[in-house]
TISE-827552 format. One record per residue (C-alpha): residue in three letters; x, y, z. Coordinates in nm, 2 decimals. Layout:
N
NULUM   aa      xx      yy      zz
NULUM  ALA       X       Y       Z
...
***
This chain:
504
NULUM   aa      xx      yy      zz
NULUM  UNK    9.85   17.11   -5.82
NULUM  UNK   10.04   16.74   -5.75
NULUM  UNK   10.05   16.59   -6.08
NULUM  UNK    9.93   16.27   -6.16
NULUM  UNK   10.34   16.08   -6.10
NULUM  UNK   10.33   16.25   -5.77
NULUM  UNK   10.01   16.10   -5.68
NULUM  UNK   10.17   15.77   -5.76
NULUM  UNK   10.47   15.85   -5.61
NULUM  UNK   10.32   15.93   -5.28
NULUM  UNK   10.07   15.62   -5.29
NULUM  UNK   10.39   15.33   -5.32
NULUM  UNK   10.53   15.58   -5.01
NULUM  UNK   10.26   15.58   -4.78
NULUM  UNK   10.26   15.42   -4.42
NULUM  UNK    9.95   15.18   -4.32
NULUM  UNK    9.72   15.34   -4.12
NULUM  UNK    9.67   15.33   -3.75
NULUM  UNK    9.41   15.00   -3.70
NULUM  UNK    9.10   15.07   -3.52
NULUM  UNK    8.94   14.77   -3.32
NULUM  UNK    8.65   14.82   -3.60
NULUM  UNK    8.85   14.71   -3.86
NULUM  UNK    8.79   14.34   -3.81
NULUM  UNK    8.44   14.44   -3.87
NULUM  UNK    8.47   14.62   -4.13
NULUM  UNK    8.64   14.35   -4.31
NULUM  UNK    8.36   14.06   -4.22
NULUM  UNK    8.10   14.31   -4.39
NULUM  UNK    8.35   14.33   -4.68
NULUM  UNK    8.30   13.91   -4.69
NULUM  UNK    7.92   13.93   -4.62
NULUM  UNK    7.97   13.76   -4.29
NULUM  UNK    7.86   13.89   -3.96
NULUM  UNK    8.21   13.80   -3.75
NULUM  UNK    8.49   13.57   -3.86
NULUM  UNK    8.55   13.33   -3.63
NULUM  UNK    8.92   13.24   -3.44
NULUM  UNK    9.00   12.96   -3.71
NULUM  UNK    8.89   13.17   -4.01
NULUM  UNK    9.06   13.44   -3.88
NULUM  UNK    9.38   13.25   -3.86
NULUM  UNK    9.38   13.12   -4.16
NULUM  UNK    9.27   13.47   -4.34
NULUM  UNK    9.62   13.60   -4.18
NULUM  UNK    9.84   13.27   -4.26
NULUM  UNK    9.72   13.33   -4.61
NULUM  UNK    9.83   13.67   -4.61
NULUM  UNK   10.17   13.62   -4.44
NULUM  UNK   10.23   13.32   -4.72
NULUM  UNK   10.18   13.61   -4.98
NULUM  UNK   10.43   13.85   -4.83
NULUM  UNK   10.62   13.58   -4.78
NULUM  UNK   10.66   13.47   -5.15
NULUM  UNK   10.68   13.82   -5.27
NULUM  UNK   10.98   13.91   -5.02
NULUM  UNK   11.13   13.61   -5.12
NULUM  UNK   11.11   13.72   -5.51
NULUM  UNK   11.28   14.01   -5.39
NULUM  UNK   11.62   13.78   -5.26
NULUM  UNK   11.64   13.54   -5.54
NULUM  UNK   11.64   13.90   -5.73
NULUM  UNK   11.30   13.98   -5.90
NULUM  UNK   11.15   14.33   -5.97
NULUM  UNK   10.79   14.42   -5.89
NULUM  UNK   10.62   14.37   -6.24
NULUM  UNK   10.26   14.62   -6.16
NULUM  UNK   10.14   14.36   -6.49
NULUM  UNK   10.07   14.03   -6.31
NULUM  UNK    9.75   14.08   -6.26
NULUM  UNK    9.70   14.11   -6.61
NULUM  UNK    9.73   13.74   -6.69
NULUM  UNK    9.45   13.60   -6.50
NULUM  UNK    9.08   13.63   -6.59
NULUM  UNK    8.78   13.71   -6.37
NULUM  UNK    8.64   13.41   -6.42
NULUM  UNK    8.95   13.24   -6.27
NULUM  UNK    8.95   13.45   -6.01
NULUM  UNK    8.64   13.36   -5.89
NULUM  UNK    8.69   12.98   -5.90
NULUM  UNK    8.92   12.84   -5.65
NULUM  UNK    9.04   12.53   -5.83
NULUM  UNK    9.18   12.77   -6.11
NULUM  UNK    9.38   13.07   -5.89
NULUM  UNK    9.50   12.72   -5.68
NULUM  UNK    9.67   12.66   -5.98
NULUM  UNK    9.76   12.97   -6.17
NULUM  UNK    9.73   13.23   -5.84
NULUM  UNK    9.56   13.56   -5.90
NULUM  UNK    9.81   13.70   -6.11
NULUM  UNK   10.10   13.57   -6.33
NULUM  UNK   10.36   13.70   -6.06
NULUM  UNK   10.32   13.76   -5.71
NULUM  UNK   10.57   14.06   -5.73
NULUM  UNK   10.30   14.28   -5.82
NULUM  UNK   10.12   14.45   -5.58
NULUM  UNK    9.77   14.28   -5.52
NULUM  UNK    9.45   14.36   -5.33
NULUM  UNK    9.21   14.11   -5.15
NULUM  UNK    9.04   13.92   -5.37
NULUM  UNK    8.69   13.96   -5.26
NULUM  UNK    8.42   13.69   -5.28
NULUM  UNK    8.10   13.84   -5.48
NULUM  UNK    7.80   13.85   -5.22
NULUM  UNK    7.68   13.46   -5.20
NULUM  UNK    7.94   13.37   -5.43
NULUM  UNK    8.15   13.04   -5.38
NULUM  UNK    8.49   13.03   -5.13
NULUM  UNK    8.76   13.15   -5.29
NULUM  UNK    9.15   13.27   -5.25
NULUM  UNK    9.14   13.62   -5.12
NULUM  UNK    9.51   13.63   -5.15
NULUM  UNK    9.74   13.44   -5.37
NULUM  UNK    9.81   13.08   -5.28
NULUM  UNK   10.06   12.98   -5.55
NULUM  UNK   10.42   13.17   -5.72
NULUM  UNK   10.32   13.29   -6.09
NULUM  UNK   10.41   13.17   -6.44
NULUM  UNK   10.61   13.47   -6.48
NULUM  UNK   10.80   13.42   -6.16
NULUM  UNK   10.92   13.09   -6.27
NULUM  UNK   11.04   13.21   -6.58
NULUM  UNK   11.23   13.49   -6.44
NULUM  UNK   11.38   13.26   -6.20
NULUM  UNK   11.48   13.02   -6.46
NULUM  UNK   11.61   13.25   -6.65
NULUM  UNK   11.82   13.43   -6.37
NULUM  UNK   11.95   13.08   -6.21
NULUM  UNK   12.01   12.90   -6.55
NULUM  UNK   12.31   12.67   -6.57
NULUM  UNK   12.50   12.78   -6.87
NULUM  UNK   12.72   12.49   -6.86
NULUM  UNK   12.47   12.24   -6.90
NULUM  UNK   12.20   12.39   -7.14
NULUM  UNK   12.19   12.49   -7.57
NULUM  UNK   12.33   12.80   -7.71
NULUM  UNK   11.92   12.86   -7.73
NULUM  UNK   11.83   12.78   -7.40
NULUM  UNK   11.81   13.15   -7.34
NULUM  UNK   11.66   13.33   -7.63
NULUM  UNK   11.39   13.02   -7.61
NULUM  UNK   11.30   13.19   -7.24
NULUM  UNK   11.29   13.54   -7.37
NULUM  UNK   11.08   13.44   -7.65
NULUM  UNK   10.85   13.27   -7.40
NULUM  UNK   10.83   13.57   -7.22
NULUM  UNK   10.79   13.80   -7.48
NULUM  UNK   10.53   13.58   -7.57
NULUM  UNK   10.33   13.49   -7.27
NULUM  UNK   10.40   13.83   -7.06
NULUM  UNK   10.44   14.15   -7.01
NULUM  UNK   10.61   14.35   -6.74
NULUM  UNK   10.62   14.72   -6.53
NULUM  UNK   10.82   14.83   -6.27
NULUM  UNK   10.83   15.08   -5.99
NULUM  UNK   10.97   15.34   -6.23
NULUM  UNK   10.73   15.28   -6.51
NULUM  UNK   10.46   15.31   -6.25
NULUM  UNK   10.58   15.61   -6.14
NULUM  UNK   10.54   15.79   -6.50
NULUM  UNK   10.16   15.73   -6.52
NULUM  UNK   10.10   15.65   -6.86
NULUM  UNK   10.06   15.30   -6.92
NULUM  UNK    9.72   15.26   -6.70
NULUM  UNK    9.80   14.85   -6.76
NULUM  UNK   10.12   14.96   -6.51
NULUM  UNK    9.88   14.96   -6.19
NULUM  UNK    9.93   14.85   -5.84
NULUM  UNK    9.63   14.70   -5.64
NULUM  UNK    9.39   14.56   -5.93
NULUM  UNK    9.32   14.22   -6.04
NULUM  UNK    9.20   14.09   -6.37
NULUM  UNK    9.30   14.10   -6.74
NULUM  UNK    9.04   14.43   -6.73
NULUM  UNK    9.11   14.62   -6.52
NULUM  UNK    8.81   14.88   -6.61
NULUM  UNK    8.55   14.57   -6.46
NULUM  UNK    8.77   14.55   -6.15
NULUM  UNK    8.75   14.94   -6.07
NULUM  UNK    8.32   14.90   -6.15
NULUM  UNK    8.31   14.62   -5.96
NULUM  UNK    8.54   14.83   -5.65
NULUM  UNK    8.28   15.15   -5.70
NULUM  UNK    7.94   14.94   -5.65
NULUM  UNK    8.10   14.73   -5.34
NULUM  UNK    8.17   15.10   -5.22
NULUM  UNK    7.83   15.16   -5.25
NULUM  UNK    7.73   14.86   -5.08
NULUM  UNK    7.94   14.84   -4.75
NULUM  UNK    7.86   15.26   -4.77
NULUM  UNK    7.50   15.14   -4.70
NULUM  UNK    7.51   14.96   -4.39
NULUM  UNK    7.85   15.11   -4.23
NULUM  UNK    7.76   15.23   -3.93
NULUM  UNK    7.65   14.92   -3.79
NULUM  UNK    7.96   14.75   -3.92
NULUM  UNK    8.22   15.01   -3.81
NULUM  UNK    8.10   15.04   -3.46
NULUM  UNK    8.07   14.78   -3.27
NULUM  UNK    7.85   14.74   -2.97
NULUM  UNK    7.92   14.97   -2.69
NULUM  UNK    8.21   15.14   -2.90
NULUM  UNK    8.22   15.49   -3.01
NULUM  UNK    8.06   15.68   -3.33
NULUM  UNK    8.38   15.80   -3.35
NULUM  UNK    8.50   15.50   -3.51
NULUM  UNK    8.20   15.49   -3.79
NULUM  UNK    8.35   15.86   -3.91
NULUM  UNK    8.69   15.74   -3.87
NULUM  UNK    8.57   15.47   -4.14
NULUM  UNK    8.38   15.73   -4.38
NULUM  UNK    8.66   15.90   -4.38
NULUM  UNK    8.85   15.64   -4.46
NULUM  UNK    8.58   15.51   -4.76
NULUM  UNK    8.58   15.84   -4.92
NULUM  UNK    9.00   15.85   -4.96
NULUM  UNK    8.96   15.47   -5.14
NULUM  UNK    8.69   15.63   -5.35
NULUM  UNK    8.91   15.93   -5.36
NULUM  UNK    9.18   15.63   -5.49
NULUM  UNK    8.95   15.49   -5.75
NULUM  UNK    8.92   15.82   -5.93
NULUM  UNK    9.31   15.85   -5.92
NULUM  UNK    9.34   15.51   -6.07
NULUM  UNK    9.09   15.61   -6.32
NULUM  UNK    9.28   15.91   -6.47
NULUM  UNK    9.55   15.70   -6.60
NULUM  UNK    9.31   15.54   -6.89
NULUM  UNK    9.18   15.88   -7.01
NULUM  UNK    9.50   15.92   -7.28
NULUM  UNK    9.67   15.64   -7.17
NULUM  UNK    9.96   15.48   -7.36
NULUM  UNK   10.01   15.08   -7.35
NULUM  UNK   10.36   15.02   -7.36
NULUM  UNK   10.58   14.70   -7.37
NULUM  UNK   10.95   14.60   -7.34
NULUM  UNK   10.98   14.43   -7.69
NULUM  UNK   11.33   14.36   -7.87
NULUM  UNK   11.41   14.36   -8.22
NULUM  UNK   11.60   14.09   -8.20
NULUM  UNK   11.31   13.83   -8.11
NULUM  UNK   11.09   14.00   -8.40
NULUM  UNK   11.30   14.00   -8.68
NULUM  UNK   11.42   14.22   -8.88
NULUM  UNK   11.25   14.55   -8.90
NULUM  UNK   11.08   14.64   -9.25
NULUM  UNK   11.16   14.28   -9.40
NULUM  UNK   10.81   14.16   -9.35
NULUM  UNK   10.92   13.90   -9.10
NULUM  UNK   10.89   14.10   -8.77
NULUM  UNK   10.63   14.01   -8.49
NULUM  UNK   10.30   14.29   -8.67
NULUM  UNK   10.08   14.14   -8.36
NULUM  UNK   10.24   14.41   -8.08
NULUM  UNK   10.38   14.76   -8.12
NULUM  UNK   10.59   14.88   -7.81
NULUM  UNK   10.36   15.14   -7.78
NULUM  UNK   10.00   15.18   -7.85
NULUM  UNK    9.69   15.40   -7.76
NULUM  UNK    9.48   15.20   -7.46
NULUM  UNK    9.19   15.05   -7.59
NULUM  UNK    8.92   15.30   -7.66
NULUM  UNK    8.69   15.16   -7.50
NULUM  UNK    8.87   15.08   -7.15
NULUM  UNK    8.92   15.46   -7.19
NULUM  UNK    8.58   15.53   -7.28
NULUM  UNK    8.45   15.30   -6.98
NULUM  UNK    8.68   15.49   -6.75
NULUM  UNK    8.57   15.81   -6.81
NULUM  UNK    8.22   15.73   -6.74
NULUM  UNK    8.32   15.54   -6.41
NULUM  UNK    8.48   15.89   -6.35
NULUM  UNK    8.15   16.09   -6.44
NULUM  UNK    8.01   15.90   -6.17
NULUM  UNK    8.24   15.96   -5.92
NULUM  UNK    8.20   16.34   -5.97
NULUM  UNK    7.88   16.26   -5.82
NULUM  UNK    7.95   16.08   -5.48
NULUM  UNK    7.59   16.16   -5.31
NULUM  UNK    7.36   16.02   -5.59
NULUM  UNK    7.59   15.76   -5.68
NULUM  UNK    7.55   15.66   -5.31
NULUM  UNK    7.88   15.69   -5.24
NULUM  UNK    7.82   15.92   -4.93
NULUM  UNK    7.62   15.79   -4.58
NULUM  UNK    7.27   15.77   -4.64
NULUM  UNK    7.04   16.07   -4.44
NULUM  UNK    6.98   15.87   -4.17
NULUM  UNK    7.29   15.77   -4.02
NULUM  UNK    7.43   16.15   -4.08
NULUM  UNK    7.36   16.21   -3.62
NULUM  UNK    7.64   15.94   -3.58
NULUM  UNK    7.89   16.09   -3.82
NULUM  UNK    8.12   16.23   -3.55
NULUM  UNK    8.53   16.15   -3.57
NULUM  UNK    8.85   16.22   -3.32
NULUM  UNK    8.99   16.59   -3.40
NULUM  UNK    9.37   16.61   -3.36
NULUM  UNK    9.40   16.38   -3.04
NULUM  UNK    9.19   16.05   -2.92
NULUM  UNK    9.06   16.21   -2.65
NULUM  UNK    8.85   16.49   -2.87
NULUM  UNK    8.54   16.47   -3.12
NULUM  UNK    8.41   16.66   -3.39
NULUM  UNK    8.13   16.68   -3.65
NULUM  UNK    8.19   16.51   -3.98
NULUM  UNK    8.20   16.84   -4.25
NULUM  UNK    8.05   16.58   -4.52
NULUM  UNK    7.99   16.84   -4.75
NULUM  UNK    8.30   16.98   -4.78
NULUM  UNK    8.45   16.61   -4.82
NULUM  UNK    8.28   16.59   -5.14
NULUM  UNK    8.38   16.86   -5.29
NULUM  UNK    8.74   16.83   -5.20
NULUM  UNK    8.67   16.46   -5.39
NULUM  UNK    8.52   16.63   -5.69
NULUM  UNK    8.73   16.92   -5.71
NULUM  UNK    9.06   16.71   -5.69
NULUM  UNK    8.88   16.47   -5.98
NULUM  UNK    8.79   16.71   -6.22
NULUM  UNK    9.10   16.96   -6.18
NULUM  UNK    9.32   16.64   -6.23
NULUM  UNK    9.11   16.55   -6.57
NULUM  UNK    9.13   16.90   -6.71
NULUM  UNK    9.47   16.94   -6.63
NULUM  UNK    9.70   17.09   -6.90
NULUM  UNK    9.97   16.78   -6.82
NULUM  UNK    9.59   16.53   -6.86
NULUM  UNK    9.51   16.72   -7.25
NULUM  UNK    9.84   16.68   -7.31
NULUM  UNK    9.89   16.33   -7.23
NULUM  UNK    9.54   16.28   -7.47
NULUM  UNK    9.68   16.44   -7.72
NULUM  UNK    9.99   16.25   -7.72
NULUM  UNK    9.81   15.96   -7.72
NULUM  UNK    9.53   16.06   -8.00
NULUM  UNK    9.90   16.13   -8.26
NULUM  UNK   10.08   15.84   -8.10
NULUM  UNK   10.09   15.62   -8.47
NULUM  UNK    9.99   15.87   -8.69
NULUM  UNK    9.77   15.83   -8.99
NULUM  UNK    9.86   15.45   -8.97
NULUM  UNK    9.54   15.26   -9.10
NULUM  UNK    9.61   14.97   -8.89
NULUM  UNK    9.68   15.18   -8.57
NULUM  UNK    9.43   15.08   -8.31
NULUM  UNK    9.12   15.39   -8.25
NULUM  UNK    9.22   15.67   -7.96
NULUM  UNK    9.05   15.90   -7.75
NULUM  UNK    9.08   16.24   -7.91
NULUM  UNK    9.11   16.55   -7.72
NULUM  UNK    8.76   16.68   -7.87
NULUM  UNK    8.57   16.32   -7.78
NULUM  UNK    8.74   16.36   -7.42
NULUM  UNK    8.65   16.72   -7.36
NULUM  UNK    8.30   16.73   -7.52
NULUM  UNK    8.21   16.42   -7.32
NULUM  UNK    8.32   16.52   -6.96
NULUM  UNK    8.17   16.87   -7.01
NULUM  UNK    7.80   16.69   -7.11
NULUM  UNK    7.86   16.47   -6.87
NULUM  UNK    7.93   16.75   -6.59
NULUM  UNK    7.65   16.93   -6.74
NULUM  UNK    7.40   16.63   -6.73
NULUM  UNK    7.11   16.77   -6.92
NULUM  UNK    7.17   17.14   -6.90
NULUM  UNK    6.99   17.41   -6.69
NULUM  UNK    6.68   17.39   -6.88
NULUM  UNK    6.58   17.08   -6.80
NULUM  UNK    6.49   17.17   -6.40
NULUM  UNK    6.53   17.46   -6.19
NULUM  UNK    6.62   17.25   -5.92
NULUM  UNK    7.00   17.18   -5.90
NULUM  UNK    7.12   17.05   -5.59
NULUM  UNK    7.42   17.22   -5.41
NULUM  UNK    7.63   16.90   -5.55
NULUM  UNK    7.58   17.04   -5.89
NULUM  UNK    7.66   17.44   -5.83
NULUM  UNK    7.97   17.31   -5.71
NULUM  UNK    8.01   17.10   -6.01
NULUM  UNK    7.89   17.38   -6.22
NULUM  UNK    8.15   17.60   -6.07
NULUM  UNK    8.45   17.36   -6.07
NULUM  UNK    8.39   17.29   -6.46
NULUM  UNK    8.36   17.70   -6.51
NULUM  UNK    8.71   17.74   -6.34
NULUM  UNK    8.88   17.42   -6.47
NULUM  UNK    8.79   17.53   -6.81
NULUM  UNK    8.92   17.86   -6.75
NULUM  UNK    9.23   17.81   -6.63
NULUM  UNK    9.30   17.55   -6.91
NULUM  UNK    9.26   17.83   -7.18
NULUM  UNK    9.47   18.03   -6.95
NULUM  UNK    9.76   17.84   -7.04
NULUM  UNK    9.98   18.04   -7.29
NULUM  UNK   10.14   17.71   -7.32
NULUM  UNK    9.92   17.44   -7.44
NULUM  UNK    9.90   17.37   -7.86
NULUM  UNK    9.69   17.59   -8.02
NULUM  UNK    9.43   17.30   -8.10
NULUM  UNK    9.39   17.21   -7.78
NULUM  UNK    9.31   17.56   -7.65
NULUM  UNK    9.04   17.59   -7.94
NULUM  UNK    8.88   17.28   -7.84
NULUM  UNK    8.90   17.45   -7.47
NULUM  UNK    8.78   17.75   -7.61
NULUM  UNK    8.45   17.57   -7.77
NULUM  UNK    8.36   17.41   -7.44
NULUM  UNK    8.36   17.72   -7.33
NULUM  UNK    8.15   17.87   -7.53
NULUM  UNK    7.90   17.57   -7.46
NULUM  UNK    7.89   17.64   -7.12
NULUM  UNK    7.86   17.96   -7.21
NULUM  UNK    7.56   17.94   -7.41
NULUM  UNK    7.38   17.66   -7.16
NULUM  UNK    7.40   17.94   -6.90
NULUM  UNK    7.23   18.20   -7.12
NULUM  UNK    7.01   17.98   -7.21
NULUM  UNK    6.91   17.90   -6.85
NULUM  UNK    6.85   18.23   -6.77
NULUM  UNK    6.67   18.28   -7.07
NULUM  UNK    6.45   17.99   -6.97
NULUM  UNK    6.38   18.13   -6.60
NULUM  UNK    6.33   18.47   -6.76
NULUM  UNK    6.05   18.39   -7.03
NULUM  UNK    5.89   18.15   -6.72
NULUM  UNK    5.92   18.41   -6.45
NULUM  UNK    5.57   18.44   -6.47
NULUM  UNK    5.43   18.09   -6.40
NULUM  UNK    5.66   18.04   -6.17
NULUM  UNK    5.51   18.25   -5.91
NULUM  UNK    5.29   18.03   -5.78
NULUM  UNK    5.45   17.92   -5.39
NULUM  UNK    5.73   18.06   -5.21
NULUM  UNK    5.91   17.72   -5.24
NULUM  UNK    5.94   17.76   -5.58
NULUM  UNK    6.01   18.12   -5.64
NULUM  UNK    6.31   18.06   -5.39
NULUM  UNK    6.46   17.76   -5.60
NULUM  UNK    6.41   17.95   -5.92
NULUM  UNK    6.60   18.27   -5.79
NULUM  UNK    6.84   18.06   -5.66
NULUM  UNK    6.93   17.90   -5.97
NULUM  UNK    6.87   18.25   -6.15
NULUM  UNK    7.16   18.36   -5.88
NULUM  UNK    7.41   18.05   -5.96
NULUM  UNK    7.37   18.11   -6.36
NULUM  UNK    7.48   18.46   -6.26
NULUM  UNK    7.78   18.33   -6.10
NULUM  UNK    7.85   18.09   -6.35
NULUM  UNK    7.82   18.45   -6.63
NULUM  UNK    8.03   18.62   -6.39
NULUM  UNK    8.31   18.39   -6.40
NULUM  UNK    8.30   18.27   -6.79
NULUM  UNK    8.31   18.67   -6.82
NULUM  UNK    8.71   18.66   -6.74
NULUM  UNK    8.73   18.48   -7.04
NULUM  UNK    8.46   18.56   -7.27
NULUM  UNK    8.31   18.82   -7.38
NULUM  UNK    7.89   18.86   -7.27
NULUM  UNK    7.81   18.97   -7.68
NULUM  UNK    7.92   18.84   -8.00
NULUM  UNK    7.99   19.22   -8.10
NULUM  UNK    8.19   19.31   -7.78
NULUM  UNK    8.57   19.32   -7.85
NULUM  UNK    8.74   19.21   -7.52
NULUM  UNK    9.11   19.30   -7.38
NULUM  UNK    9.32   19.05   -7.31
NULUM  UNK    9.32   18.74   -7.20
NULUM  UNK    8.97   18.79   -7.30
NULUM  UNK    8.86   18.62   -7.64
NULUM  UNK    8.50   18.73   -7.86
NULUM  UNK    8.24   18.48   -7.78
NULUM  UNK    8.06   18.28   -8.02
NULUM  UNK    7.74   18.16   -7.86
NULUM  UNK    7.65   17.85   -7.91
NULUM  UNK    7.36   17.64   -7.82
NULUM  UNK    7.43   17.39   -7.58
NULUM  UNK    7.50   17.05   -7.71
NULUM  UNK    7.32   16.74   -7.62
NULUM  UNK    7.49   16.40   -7.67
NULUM  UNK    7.30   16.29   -7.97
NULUM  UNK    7.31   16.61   -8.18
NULUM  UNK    7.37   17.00   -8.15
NULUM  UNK    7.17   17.26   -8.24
NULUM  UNK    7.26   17.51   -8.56
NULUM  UNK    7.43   17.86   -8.49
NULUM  UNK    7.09   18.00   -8.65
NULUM  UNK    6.90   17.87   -8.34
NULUM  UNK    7.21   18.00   -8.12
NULUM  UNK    7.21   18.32   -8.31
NULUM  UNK    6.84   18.38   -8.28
NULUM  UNK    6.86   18.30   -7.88
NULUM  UNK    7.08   18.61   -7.82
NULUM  UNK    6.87   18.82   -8.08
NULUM  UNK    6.56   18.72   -7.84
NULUM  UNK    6.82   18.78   -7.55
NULUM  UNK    6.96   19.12   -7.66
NULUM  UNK    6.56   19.23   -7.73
NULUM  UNK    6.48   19.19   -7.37
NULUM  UNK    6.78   19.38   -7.24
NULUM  UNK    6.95   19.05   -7.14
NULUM  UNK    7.36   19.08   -7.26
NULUM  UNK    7.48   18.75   -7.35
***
């Protein structure tokens, strides 16, 4: 499996794609306009060309990229073209930016950056200072300014994934809002795509050619996501512009590392909850326009159906893999003992938080709650199953984190015995339509599945001694987000279990 660096790494590598003559209507739906006309159009790619213009120049006079400009501007400001006029929509145009995208009936505003940063003129005052003619403190008065005022990543700090601050293509001092705000505009232009993405008397081709093409920037959005779930804030801070360390005088207001904000990470994780679930979230065409969704095969001159299904679960799959990765845990766990038992250490995500959330959220409200689970959800079902298996497969992971591994387990576990316990003791009233009876086998049958693959891991009975790798289960009752149930309620679930011949 890539890791999360290679992700990165292959994202700052990647080639534009081939245009399609849709794409001009694409990007007038993305405004909330029906066409852009030949002067708006020119002056949409002037503004564009002045960008890469001032950013290629940064790169002569001898400035980095720095992925934390778009930290120093607020959404507000972003929004309110008298203020990015002035201040730009980041504090350095040497980060990498995305269009800055009106809000539906919002006012005009700069989609790309009209002005050089604060940052930028620092660095270039700095760089192209005249030490002849200025103070012995001319300098340390510009780093202090700048350690101060901002902060800074570069291509390699990007490339190590673990400040999530270090990001290329967001705007805004929080990033979290940006990424919600990216997922429910996903969901808008997802709604009415096929009349923007084909245009009259072209081909459907071009409207699967632009699903496709949605589905890898929501693909994007989850990869951008995973960053925050243990991430690390770190900043280039010097001792010598904070005093002395241990005297008292140094600079208590920043640490050169610290846990992300919890609740960024919190926010994050949620945002990634919903990704898992692209076709409720509406992140997938609606029903109707599913005839059109045709696409070229290898070659232009070929056409081929549209396999959304399997789309989605490649989306999912890479998603929830990539968050119950051992190298993710890790990184949480890091994170979780990054300052110790300091009492003014900011709060972090602990592993147990992080793992008990993503499994209730993957397991929504359990397999009592309904017997009918859409395909989506077997799939999810299945993914979590395997994830969390082949994280406690991992010889190599601390021994805490493979117990917390283990008890999610064991929740899932006892969620599916439960289920089947449910659709056993109801097998009786629910034989009242065909319909039905099929959906309830069919989720007896994926419970089955779900045993069968947990059984690789853990054992079926609380008295069963397995053989390695196998551990002895504990069942457990499932537990909801606002409280678990007692091991006497689990307990008595397999003694009603084990009475009607069921093994748990």
């Amino acid at each position: 499996m890539l890791q999360l660096s290679d992700f990165r790494r292959q994202r700052s590598q990647r080639k534009a794609p081939r245009p399609r003559r849709s794409s001009l209507s694409l990007l007038s739906e993305l405004f909330g306009k029906k066409s852009m006309n030949a002067a708006e159009l020119e002056a949409f790619v002037g503004a564009g060309l002045r960008s890469v213009v001032m950013h290629e120049t940064g790169h002569i006079l001898g400035l980095r990229h720095n992925f934390k400009g778009s930290l120093g501007v607020s959404a507000e400001c972003l929004q309110t073209i008298s203020c990015t006029a002035e201040q730009g929509l980041g504090v350095s145009v040497m980060d990498y930016l995305p269009l800055n995208m009106p809000s539906e009936g919002g006012p005009e505003i700069h989609v790309f950056s009209p002005v050089i940063g604060a940052y930028d003129k620092l660095a270039i005052r700095y760089g192209y200072i005249d030490m002849e003619a200025y103070s012995a403190t001319e300098l340390p008065g510009v780093l202090q300014e700048a350690a101060d005022n901002f902060d800074i990543c570069t291509d390699a700090d990007y490339e190590l994934a673990e400040d999530p601050f270090c990001a290329m293509e967001d705007l805004g001092e929080d990033p979290i809002q940006f990424h919600e705000n990216q997922f429910e505009e996903f969901v808008r232009v997802q709604r009415s795509l096929l009349l923007t993405a084909t245009t009259p008397g072209g081909s459907y081709k071009d409207y699967g050619y632009a699903v496709r093409r949605l589905l890898g920037q929501t693909l994007m959005l989850g990869e951008d996501l995973l960053p925050w779930l243990g991430g690390i804030r770190s900043r280039y801070l010097h001792r010598s512009l904070l005093g002395p360390a241990g005297t008292g005088t140094e600079n208590r207001t920043q640490r050169a590392r610290e846990p992300a904000p919890i609740d960024l990470q919190r926010r994050a994780l949620l945002l990634l909850l919903r990704l898992l679930r692209p076709r409720s979230a509406g992140l997938l065409p609606p029903d109707e326009s599913l005839p059109y969704l045709v696409d070229a095969g290898g070659n232009e001159g070929e056409i081929m159906s549209v396999d959304l299904p399997a789309k989605a679960r490649n989306l999912t799959q890479i998603l929830l893999s990539s968050a119950l990765s051992s190298a993710r845990l890790r990184q949480v766990l890091k994170q979780e003992q990054l300052l110790g038992l300091d009492p003014t250490a900011p709060p972090a995500l602990s592993v147990s938080e992080f793992l008990s959330e993503l499994v209730a959220g993957v397991l929504g409200q359990g397999f009592e709650a309904s017997q009918e689970v859409p395909p989506e959800e077997m799939d999810l079902h299945m993914q979590l199953a395997v994830a969390l298996k082949v994280l406690f497969q991992d010889q190599a992971l601390p021994a805490e984190v493979r117990a917390l591994v283990l008890q999610q387990l064991r929740q899932l576990s006892a969620a599916t015995e439960s289920g089947l316990l449910h659709i056993a003791a109801k097998d009786d009233l629910e034989r009242k339509g065909r319909q039905k009876r099929a959906s309830v086998d069919l989720m007896n049958s994926h419970l089955a599945l779900l045993r069968s693959e947990l059984s690789e891991v853990l054992c079926l009975s609380p008295e069963e001694i397995c053989s390695s790798p196998r551990v002895p289960a504990q069942t457990m009752a499932p537990k909801a987000r606002s409280a678990s149930r007692s091991t006497s309620v689990a307990y008595a679930l397999w003694a009603v279990g084990a009475s009607i011949g069921l093994r748990l």
